[in-house]
SESEKOL-423449 format. One record per residue (C-alpha): x, y, z. Coordinates in pm, whole numbers, plus 50000, padded with zeros to 5 digits. Example, Ala and Ser with C-alpha at 12.3 -4.5 7.8 and 13.67 -1.06 7.14 Angstrom:
# SESEKOL-423449
512304955050780;513674989450714;
This chain:
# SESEKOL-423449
065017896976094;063487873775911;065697842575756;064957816775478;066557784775426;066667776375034;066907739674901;067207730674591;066097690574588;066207659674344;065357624974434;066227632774821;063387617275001;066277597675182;067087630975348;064747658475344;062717653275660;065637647775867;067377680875688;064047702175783;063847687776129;067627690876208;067157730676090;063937732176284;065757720476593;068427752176606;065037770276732;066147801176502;063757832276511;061187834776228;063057810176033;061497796775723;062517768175459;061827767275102;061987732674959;062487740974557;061677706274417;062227696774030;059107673274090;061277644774207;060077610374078;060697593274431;058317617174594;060447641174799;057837665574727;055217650474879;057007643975213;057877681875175;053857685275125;052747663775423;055327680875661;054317718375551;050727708175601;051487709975940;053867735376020;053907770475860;057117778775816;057557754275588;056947757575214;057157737274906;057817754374585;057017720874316;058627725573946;057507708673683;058837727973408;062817746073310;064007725573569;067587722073689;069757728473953;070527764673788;066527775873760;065517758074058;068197779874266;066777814074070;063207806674113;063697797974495;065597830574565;062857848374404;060157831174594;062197843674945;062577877474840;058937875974784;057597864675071;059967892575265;063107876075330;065637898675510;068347870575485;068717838975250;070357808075354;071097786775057;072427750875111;071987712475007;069787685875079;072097655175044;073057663375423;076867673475330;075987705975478;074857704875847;072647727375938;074317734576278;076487765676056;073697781576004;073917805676302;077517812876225;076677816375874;073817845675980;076307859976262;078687867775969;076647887975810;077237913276064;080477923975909;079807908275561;077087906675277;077557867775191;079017843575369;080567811475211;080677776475428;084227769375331;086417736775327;089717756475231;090227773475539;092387764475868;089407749176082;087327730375801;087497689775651;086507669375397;084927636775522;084157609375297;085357622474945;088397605374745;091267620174643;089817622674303;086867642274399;088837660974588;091667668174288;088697679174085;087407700774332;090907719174402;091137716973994;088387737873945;088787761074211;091847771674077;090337778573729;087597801073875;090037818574069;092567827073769;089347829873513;087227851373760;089247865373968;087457860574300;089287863974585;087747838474797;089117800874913;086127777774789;084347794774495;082307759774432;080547761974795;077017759574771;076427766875156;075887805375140;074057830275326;073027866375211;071547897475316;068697908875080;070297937974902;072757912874711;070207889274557;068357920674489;071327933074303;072797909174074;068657909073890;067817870673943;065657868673666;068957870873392;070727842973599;071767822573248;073317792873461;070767761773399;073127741573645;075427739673957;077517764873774;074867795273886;077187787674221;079917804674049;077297830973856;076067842874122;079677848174329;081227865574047;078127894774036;078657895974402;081907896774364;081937927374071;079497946274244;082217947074538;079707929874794;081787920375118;082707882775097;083507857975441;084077828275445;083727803175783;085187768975824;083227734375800;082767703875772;082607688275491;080307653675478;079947631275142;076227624175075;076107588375272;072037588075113;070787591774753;072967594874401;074947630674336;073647645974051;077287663473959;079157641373640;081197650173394;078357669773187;077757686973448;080887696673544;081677704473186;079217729173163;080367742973454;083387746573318;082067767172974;080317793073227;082957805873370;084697809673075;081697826072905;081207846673244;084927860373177;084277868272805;080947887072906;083027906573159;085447919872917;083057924072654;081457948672925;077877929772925;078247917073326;
């Protein structure tokens, strides 16, 4: 088997070398990490650079162009799948998703196709987020469960892992999401073309490093795709 780690990165030179090092640590066979960086004004790229200078298994894939969270997910998928991934992990780099899942996250794969890190089930927390963020979170949750109709308990995680066949299935290349909402795009093809989904408890850790890059545009848009995911689905395009 041969796993990736995929992550997306902004302005996270706070947290980057201690993200690769903490994944590097778990000693996981033939693992490899894929730093997909939107050419990051404080230079997370080039720490990304120096480190994969060194060791192999690290690579940098730099964008300067159609960036955003959205193409910068697509475009890293597509670079594993290249370079013969048998299993994607795809998480953050703001260090609110610890690396130490990962095995579970692989392990579930054995009776599952993708496997969600999940704060909604007996087992997981929340540290460090208000009750606001944490209202909105639920909020939205609920409207991509009634909209979509995905029977899972945290449709917004971004902590995934999947076996090849899925991101080979739901054709990366007509992702439309340009944002965090190609979270939810790529669930609800998953999800339609009846792909086993798990979910595994976690924890939960608010980004102590670094600025989020989720506001209200964001989340607006967000909002809009899952509502235009819905009206594709009836109108039989998805």
């Amino acid at each position: 088997m041969k796993p990736f780690v995929m992550i997306p990165t902004y302005n996270e030179k706070e947290n980057i070398a201690i993200l690769i090092n903490k994944i590097l640590i778990l000693k996981i066979k033939n693992i490899h990490i894929v730093v997909v960086d939107d050419d990051s004004p404080d230079g997370t790229w080039k720490i990304v650079k120096d480190i994969a200078k060194k060791k192999k298994n690290i690579h940098l894939l730099l964008r300067k162009k159609d960036k955003g969270r959205g193409s910068a997910g697509r475009d890293g998928f597509i670079y594993c799948l290249k370079h013969g991934a048998d299993v994607v992990v795809e998480m953050d780099a703001d260090m609110s998703h610890d690396p130490k899942y990962i095995p579970a996250l692989i392990v579930g794969l054995k009776d599952a196709d993708l496997v969600l890190g999940s704060r909604r089930l007996k087992g997981s927390k929340e540290v460090g987020r208000g009750l606001i963020r944490q209202f909105i979170t639920l909020g939205a949750n609920w409207y991509i469960t009634l909209m979509l109709g995905i029977k899972v308990k945290d449709c917004n995680s971004g902590f995934r892992c999947f076996k090849r066949k899925v991101l080979e299935k739901i054709k990366l290349e007509k992702l439309e999401s340009k944002g965090p909402s190609i979270v939810q795009e790529i669930l609800f093809k998953a999800h339609l073309n009846k792909f086993k989904i798990k979910e595994i408890p976690i924890t939960f850790v608010n980004r102590t490093k670094g600025k989020s890059k989720l506001g209200l545009k964001q989340l607006a848009n967000g909002y809009f795709m899952v509502l235009k995911l819905k009206m594709q689905h009836s109108a039989g395009k998805v």
